[in-house]
C-alpha positions in Angstrom: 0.0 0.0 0.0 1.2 3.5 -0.9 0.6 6.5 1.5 -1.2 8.9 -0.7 0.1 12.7 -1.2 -0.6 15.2 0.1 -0.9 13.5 3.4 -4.3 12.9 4.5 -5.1 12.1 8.0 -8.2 10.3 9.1 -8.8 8.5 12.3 -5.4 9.5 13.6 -3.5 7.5 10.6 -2.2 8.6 7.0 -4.6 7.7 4.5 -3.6 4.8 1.6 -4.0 4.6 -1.3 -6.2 1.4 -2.5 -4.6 0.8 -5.3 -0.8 2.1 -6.8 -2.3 3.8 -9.7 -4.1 6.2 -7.5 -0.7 6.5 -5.1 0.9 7.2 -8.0 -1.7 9.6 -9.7 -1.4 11.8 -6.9 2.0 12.6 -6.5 2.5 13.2 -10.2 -0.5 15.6 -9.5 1.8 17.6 -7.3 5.1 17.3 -9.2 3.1 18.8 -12.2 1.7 21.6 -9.7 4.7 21.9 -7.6 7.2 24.9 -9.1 11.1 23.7 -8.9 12.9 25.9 -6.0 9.5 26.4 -3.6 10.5 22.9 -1.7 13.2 24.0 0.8 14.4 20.5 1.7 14.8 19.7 -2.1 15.2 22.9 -4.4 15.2 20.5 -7.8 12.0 19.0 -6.8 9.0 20.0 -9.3 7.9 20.9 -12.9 10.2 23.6 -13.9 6.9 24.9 -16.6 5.5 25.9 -13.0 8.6 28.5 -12.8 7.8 30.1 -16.1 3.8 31.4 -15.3 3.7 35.2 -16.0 6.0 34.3 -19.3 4.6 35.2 -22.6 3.7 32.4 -24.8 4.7 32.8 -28.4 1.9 30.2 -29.8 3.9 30.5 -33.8 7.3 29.8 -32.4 6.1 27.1 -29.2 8.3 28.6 -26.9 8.5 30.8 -24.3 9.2 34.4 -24.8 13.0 35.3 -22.8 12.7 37.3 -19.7 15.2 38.1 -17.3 14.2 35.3 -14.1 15.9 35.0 -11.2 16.7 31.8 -10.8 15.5 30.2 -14.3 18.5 29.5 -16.6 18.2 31.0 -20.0 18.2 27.3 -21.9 14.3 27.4 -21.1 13.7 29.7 -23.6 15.1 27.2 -26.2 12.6 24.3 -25.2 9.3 23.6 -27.3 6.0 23.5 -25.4 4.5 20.7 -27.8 6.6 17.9 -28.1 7.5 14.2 -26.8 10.0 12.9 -24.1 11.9 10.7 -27.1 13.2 15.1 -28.3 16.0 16.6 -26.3 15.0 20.1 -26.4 11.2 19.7 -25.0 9.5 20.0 -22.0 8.0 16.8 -21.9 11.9 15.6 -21.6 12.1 17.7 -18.4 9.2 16.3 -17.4 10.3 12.8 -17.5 13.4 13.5 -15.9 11.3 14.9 -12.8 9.5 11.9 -13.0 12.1 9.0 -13.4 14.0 10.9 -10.2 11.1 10.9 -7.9 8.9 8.5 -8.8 10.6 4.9 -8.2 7.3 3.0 -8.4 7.2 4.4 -12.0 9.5 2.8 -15.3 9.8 3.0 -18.8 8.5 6.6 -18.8 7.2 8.4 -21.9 5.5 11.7 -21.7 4.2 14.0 -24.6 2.6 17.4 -24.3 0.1 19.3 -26.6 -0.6 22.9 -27.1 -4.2 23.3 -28.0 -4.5 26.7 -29.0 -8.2 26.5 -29.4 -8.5 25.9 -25.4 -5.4 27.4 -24.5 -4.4 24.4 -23.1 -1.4 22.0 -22.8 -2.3 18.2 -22.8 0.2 16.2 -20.9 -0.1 12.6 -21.0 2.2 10.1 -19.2 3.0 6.7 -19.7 4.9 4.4 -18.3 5.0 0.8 -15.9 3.7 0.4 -12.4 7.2 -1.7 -11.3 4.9 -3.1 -8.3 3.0 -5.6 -10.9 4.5 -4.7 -14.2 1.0 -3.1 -15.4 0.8 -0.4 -18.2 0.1 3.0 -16.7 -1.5 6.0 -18.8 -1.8 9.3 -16.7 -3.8 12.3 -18.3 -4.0 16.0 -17.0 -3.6 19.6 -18.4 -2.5 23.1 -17.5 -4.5 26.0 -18.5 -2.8 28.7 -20.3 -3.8 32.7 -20.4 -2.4 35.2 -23.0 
């Protein structure tokens, strides 16, 4: 059983998760909302796309406009919004990195992310292994974007 995240407490114990999926469906839930640097005890943990929210959006291009950021490093700018995990310069490769150093009970990771310009959204889907009982895992979510 998987303690689930955030930590819930009912009945004066953590609450589990019933099944890994949902264990693991949570705490990708708060990587992908987590911004890299706002975790004292771990300043790498998060979605570095979570550092980048009053950016402009150039929706031709797929990148993020360049702004001077404390604390973001100027390569940033360079990465594509849309794109897979299996491209170096994405943010979907970021993504999986976050994801194959925090999340152990996850393997074989593959994630791709969508603009949609018509919602102004980004699909993010992730993919990967449950190690527990070698199942397929699909995770779905997106992030809302303004302009």
């Amino acid at each position: 059983m998987s303690v689930l995240i955030p930590f819930q407490i009912r009945n004066g114990r953590l609450l589990q998760a019933g099944k890994t999926k949902e264990a693991v469906d949570a705490f990708l839930e708060l990587l992908l909302s987590t911004p890299c640097g706002s975790c004292v005890c771990d300043p790498n943990f998060g979605f570095v796309f979570n550092n980048l929210k009053f950016e402009i959006f150039n929706e031709k291009e797929g990148v993020i406009y360049h702004a001077e950021t404390e604390g973001i490093t100027s390569d940033l700018y360079d990465k594509k919004v849309s794109g897979t995990s299996k491209s170096v310069n994405t943010f979907a490769t970021e993504l999986k990195k976050a994801i194959e150093q925090y999340e152990k009970r996850l393997t074989d990771v593959t994630v791709s992310m969508t603009y949609k310009k018509n919602l102004k959204k980004i699909q993010i889907n992730i993919e990967g292994v449950l190690v527990e009982n070698q199942e397929s895992y699909h995770y779905s979510t997106h992030i809302d974007l303004w302009n």
